[in-house]
PDB file with SEQRES, HELIX, SHEET and CRYST1 records, atoms N, CA, C and O in Angstrom:
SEQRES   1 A   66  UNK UNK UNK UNK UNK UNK UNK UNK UNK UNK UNK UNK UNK          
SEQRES   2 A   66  UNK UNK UNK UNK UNK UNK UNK UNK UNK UNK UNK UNK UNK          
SEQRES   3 A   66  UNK UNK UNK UNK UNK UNK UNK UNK UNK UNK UNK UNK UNK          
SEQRES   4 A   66  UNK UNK UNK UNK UNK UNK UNK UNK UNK UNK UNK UNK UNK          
SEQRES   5 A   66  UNK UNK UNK UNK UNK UNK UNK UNK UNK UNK UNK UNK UNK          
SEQRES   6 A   66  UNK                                                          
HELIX    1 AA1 UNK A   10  UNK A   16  1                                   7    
HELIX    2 AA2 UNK A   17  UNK A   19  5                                   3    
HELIX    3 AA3 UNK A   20  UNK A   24  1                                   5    
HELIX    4 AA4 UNK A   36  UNK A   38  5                                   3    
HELIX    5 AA5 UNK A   41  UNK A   47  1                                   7    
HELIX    6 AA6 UNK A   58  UNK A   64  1                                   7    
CRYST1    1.000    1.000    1.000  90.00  90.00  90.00 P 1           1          
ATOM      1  N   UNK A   1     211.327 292.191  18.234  1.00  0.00           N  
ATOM      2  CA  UNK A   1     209.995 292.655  17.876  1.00  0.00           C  
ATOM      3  C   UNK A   1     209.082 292.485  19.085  1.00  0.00           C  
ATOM      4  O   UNK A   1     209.018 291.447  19.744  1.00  0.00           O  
ATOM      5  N   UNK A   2     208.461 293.468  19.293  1.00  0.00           N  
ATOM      6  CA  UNK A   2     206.880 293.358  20.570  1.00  0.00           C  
ATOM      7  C   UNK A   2     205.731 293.796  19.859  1.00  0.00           C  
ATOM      8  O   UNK A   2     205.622 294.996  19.609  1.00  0.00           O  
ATOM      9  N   UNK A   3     204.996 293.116  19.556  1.00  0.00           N  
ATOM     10  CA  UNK A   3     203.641 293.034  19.585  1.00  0.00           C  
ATOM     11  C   UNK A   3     202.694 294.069  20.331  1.00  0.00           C  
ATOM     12  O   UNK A   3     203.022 294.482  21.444  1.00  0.00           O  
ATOM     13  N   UNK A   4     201.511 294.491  19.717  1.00  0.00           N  
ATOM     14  CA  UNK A   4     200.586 295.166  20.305  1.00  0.00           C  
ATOM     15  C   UNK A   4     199.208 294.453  19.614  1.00  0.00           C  
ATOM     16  O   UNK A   4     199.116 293.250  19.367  1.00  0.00           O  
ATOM     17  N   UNK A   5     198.432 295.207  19.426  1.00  0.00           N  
ATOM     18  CA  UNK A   5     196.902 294.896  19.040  1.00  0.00           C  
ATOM     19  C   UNK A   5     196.806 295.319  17.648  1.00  0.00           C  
ATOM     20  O   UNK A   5     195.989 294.818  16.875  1.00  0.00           O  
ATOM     21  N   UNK A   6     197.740 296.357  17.272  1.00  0.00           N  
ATOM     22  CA  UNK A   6     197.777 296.935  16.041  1.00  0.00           C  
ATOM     23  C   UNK A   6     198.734 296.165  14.908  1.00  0.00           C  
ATOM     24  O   UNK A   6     198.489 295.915  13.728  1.00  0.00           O  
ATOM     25  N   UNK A   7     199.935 295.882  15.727  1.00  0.00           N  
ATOM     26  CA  UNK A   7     200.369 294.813  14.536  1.00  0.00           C  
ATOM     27  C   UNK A   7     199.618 293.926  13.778  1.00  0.00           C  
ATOM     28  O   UNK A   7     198.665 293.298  14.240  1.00  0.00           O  
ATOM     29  N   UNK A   8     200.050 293.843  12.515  1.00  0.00           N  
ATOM     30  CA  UNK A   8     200.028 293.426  11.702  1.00  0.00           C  
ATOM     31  C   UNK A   8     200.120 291.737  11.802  1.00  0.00           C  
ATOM     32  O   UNK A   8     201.076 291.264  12.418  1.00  0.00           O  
ATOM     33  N   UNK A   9     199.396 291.081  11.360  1.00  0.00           N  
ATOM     34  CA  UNK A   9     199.845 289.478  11.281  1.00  0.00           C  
ATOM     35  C   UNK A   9     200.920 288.858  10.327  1.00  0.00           C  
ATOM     36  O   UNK A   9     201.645 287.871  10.454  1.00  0.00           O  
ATOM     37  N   UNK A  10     200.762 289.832   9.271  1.00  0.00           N  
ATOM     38  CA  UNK A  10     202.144 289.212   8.542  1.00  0.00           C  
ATOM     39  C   UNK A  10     203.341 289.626   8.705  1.00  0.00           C  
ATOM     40  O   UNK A  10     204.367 289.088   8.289  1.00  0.00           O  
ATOM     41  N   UNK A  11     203.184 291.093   9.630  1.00  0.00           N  
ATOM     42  CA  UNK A  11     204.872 291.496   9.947  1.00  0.00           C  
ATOM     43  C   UNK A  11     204.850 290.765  10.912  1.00  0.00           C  
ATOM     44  O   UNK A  11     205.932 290.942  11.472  1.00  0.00           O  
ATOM     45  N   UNK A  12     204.025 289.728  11.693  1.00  0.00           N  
ATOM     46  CA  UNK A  12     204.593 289.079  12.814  1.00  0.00           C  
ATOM     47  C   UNK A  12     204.843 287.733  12.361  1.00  0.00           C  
ATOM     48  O   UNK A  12     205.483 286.926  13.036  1.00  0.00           O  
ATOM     49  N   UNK A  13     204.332 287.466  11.188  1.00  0.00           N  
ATOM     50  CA  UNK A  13     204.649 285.780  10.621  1.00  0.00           C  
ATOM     51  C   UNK A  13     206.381 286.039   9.676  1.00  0.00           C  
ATOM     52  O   UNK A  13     207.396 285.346   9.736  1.00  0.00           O  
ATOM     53  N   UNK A  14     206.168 287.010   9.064  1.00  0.00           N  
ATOM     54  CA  UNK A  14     207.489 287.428   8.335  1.00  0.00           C  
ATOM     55  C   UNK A  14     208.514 287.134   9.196  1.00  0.00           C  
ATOM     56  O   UNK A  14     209.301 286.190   9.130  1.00  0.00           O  
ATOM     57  N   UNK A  15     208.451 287.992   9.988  1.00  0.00           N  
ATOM     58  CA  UNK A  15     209.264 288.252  11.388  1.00  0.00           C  
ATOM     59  C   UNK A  15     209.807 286.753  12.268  1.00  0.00           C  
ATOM     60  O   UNK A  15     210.946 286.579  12.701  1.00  0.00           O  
ATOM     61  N   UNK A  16     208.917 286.004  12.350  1.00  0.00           N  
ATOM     62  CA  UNK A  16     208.932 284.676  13.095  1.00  0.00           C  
ATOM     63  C   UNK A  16     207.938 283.473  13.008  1.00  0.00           C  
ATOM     64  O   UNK A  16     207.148 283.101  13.875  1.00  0.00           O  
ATOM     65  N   UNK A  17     208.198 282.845  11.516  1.00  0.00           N  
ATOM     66  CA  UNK A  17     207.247 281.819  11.450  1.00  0.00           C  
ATOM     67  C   UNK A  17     206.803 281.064  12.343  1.00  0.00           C  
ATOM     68  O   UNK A  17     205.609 280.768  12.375  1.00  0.00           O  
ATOM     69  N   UNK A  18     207.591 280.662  13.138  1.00  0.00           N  
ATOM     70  CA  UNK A  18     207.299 279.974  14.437  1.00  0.00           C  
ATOM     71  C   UNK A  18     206.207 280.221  15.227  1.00  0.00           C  
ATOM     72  O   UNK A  18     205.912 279.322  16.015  1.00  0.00           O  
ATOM     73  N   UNK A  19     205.264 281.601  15.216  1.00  0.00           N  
ATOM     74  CA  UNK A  19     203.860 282.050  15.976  1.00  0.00           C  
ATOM     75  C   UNK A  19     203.198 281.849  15.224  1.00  0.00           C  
ATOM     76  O   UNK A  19     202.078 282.288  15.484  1.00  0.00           O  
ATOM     77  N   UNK A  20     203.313 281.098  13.814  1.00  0.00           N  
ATOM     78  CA  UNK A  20     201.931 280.902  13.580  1.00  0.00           C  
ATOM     79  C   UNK A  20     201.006 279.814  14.368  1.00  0.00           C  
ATOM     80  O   UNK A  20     199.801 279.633  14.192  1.00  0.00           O  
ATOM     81  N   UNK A  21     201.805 279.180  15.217  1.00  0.00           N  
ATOM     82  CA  UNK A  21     200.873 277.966  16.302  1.00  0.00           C  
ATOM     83  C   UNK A  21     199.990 278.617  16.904  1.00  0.00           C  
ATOM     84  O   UNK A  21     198.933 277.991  16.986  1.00  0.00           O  
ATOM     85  N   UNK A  22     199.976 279.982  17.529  1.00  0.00           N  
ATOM     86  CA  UNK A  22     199.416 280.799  18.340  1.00  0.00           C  
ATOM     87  C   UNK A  22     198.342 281.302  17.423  1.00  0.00           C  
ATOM     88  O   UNK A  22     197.305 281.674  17.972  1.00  0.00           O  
ATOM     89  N   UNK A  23     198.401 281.358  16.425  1.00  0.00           N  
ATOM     90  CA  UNK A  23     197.033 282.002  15.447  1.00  0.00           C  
ATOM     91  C   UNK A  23     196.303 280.541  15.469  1.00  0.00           C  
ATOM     92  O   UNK A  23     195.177 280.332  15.919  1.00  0.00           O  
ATOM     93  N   UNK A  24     197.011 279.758  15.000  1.00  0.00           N  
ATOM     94  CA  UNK A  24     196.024 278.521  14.998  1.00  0.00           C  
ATOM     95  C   UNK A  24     194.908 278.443  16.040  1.00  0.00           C  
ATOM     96  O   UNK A  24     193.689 278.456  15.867  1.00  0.00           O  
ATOM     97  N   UNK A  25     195.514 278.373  16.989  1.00  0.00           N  
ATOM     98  CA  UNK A  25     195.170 278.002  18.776  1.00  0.00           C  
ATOM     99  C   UNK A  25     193.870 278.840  18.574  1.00  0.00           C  
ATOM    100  O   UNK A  25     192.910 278.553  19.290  1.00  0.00           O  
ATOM    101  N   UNK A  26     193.761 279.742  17.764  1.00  0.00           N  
ATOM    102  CA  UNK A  26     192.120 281.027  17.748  1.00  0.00           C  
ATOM    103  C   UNK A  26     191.648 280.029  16.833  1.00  0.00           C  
ATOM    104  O   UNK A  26     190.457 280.249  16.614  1.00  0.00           O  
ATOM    105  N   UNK A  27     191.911 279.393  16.433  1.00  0.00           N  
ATOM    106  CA  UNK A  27     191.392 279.100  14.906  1.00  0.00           C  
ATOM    107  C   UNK A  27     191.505 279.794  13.662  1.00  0.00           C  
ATOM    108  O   UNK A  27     190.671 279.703  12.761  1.00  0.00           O  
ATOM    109  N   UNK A  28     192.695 280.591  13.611  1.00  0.00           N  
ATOM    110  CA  UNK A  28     192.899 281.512  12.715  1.00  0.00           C  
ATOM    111  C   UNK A  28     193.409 280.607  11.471  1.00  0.00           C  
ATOM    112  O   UNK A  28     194.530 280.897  11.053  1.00  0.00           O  
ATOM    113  N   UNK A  29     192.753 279.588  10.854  1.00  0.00           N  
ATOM    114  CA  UNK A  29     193.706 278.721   9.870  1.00  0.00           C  
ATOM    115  C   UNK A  29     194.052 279.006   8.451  1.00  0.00           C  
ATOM    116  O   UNK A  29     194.602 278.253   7.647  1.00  0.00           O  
ATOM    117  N   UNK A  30     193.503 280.602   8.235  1.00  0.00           N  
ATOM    118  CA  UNK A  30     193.791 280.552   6.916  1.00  0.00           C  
ATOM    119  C   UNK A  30     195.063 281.439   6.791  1.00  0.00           C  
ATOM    120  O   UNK A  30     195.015 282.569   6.305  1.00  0.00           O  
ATOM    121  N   UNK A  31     196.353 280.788   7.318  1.00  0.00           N  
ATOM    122  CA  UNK A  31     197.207 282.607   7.504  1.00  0.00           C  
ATOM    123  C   UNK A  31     198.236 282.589   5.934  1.00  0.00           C  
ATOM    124  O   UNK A  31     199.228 283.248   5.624  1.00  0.00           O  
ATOM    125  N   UNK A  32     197.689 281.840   5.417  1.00  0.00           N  
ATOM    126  CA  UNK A  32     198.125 282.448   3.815  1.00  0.00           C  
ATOM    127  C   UNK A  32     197.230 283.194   3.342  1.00  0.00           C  
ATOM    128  O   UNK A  32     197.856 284.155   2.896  1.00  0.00           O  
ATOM    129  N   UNK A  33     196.203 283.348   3.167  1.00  0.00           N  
ATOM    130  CA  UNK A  33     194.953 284.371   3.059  1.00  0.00           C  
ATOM    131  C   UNK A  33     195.796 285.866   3.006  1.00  0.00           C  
ATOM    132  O   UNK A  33     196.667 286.253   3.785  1.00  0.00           O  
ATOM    133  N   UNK A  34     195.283 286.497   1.927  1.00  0.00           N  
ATOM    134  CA  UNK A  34     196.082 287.388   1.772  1.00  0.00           C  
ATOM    135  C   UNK A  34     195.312 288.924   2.752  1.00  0.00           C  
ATOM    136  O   UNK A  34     195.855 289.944   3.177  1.00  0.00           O  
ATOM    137  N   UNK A  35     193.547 288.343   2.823  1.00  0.00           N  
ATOM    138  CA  UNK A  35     193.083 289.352   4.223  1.00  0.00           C  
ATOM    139  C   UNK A  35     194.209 289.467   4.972  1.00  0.00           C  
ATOM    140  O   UNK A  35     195.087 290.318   5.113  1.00  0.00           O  
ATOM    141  N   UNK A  36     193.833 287.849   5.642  1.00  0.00           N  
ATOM    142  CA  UNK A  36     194.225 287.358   7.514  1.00  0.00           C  
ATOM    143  C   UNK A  36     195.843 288.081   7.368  1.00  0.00           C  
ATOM    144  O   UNK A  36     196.196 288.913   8.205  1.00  0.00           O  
ATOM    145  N   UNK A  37     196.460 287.806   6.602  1.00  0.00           N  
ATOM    146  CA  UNK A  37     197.505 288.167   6.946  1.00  0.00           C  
ATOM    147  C   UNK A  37     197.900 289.798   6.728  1.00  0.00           C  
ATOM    148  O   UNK A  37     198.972 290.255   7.123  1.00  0.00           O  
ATOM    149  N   UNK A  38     196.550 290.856   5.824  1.00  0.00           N  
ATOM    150  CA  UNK A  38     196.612 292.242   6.630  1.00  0.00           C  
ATOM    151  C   UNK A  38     195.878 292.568   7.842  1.00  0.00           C  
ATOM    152  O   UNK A  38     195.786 293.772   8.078  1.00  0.00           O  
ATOM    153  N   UNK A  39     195.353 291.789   8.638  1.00  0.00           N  
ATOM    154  CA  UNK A  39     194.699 292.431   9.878  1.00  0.00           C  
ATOM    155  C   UNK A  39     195.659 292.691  10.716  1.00  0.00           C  
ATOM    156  O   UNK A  39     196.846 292.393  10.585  1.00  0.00           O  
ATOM    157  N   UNK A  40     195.077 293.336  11.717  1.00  0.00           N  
ATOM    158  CA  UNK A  40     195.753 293.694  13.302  1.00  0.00           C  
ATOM    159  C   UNK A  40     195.517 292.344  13.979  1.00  0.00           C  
ATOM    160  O   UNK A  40     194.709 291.535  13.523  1.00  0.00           O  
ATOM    161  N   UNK A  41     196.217 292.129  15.039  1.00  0.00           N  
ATOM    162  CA  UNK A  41     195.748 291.020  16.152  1.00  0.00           C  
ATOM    163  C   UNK A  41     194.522 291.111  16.529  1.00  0.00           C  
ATOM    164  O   UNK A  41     193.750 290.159  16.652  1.00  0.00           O  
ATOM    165  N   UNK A  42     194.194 292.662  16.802  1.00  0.00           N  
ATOM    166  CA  UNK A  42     193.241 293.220  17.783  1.00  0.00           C  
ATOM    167  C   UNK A  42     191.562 292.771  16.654  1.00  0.00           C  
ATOM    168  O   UNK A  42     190.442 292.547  17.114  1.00  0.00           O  
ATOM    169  N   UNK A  43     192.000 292.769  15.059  1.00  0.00           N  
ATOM    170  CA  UNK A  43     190.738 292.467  14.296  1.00  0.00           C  
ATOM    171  C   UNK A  43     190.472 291.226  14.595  1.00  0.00           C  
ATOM    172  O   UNK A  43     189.619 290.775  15.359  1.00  0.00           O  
ATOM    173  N   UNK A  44     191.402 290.597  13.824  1.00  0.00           N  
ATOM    174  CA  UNK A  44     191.789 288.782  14.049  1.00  0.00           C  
ATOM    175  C   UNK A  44     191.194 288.189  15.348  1.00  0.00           C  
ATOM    176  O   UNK A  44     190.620 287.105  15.248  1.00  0.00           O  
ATOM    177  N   UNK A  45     191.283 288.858  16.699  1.00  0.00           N  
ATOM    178  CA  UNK A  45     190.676 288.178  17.761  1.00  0.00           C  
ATOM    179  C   UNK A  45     188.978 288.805  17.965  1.00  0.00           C  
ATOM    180  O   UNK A  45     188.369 288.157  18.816  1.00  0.00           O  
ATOM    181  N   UNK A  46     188.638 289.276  17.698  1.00  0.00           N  
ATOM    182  CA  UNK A  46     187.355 290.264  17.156  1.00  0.00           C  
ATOM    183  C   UNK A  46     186.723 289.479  16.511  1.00  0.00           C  
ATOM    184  O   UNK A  46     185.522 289.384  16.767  1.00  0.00           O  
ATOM    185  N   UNK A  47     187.269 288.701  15.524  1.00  0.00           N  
ATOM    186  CA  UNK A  47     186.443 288.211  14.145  1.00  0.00           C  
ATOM    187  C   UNK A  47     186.701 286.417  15.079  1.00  0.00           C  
ATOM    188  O   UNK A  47     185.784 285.596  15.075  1.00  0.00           O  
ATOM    189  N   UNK A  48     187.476 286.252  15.477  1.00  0.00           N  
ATOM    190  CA  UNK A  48     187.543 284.740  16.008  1.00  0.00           C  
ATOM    191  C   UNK A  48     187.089 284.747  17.595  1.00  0.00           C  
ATOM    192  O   UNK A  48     187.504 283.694  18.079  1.00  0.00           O  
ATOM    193  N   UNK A  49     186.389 285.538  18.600  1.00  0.00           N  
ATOM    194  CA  UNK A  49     186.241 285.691  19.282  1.00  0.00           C  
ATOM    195  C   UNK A  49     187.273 285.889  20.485  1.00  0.00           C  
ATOM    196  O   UNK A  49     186.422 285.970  21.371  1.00  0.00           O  
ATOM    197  N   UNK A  50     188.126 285.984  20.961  1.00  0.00           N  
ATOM    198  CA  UNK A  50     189.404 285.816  21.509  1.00  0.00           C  
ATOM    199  C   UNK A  50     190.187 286.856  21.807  1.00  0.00           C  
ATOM    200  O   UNK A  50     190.619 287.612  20.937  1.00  0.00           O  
ATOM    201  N   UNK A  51     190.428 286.979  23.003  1.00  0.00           N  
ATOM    202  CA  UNK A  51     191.016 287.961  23.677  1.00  0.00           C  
ATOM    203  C   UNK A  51     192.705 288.526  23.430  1.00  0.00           C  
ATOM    204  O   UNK A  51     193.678 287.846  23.757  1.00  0.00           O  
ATOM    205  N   UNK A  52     192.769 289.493  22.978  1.00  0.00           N  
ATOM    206  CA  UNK A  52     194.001 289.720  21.900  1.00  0.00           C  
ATOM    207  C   UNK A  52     194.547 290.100  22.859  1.00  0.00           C  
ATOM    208  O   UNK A  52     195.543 290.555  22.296  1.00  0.00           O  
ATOM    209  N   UNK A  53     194.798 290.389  24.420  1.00  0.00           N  
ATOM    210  CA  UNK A  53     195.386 290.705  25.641  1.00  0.00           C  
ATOM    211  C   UNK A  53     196.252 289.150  25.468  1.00  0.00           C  
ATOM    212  O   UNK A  53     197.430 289.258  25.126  1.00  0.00           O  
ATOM    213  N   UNK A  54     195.966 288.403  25.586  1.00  0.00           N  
ATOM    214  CA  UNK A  54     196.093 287.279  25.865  1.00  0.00           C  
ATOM    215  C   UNK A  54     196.729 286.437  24.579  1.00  0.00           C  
ATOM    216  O   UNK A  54     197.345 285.387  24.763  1.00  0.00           O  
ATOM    217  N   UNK A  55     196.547 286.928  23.437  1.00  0.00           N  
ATOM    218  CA  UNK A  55     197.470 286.129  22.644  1.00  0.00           C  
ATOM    219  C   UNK A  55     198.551 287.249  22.159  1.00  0.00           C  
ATOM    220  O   UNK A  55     199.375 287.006  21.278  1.00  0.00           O  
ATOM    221  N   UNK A  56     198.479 288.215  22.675  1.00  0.00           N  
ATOM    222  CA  UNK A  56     199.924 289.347  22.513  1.00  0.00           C  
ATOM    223  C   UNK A  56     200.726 289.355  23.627  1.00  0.00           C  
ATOM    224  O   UNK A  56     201.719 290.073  23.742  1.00  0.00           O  
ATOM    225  N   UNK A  57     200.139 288.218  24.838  1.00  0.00           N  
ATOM    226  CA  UNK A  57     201.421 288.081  25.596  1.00  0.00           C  
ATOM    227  C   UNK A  57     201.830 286.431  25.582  1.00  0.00           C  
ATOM    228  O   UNK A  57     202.913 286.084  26.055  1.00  0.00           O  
ATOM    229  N   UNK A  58     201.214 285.784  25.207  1.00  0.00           N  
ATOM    230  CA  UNK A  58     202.041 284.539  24.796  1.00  0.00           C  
ATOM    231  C   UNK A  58     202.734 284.839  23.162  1.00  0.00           C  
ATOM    232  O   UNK A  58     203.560 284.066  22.677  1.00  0.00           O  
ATOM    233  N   UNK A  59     202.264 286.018  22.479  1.00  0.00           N  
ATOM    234  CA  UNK A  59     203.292 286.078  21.215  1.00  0.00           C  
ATOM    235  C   UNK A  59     204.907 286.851  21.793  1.00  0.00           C  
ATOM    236  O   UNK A  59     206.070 286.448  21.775  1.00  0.00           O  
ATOM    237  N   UNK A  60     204.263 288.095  22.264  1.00  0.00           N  
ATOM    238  CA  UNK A  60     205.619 288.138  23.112  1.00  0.00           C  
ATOM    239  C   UNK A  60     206.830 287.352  24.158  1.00  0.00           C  
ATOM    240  O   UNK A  60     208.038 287.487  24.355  1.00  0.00           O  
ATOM    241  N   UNK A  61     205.759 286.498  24.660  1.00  0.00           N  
ATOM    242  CA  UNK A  61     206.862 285.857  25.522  1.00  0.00           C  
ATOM    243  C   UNK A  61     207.636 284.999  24.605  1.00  0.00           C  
ATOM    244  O   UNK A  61     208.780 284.576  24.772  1.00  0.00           O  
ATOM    245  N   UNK A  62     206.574 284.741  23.283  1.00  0.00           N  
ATOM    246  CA  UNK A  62     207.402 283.809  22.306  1.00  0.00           C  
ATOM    247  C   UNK A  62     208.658 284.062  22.162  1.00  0.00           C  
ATOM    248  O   UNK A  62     209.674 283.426  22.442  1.00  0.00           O  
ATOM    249  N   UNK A  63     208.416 285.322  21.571  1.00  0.00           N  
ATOM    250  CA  UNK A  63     209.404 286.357  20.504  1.00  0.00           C  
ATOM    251  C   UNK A  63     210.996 286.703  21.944  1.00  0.00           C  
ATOM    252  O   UNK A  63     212.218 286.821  21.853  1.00  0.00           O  
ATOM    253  N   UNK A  64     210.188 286.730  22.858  1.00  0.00           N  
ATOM    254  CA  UNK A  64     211.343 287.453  24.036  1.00  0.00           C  
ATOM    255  C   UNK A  64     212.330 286.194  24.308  1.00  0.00           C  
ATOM    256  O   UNK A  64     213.512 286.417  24.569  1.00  0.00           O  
ATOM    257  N   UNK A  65     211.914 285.088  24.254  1.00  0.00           N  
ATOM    258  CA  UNK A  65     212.562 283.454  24.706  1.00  0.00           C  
ATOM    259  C   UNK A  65     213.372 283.303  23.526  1.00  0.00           C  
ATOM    260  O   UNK A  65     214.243 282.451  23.706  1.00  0.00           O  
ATOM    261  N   UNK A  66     213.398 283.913  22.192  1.00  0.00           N  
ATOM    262  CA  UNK A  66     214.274 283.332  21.195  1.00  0.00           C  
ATOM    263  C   UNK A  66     215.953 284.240  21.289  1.00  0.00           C  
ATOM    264  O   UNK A  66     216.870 283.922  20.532  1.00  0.00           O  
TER     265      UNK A  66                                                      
END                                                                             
């Protein structure tokens, strides 16, 4: 799986529970929330201030290392 701005947060938690550390790190803490978990990255860093360049390449490098 690779990541963009448009994915989805729960096809990326589905996908690999293991990134939810990386939502935290925004302060994203509610990712059972049945919103948070339909946004894009690109909303999610919008609404938490945070540069979604930047947490779609530490989610990728996640996802690429497993």
């Amino acid at each position: 799986m690779t990541v963009n701005k448009d994915t989805i947060i729960g096809d990326i938690l589905d996908f690999d529970e293991t990134t939810s550390k990386y939502f935290l790190e925004i302060g994203m803490h509610c990712l059972g929330c049945p919103s948070a978990r339909s946004e894009t990255i690109e909303q999610a860093c919008m609404v938490h201030g945070t540069d979604a360049d930047e947490l779609i390449q530490k989610i990728n490098k996640h996802l690429s290392s497993k």
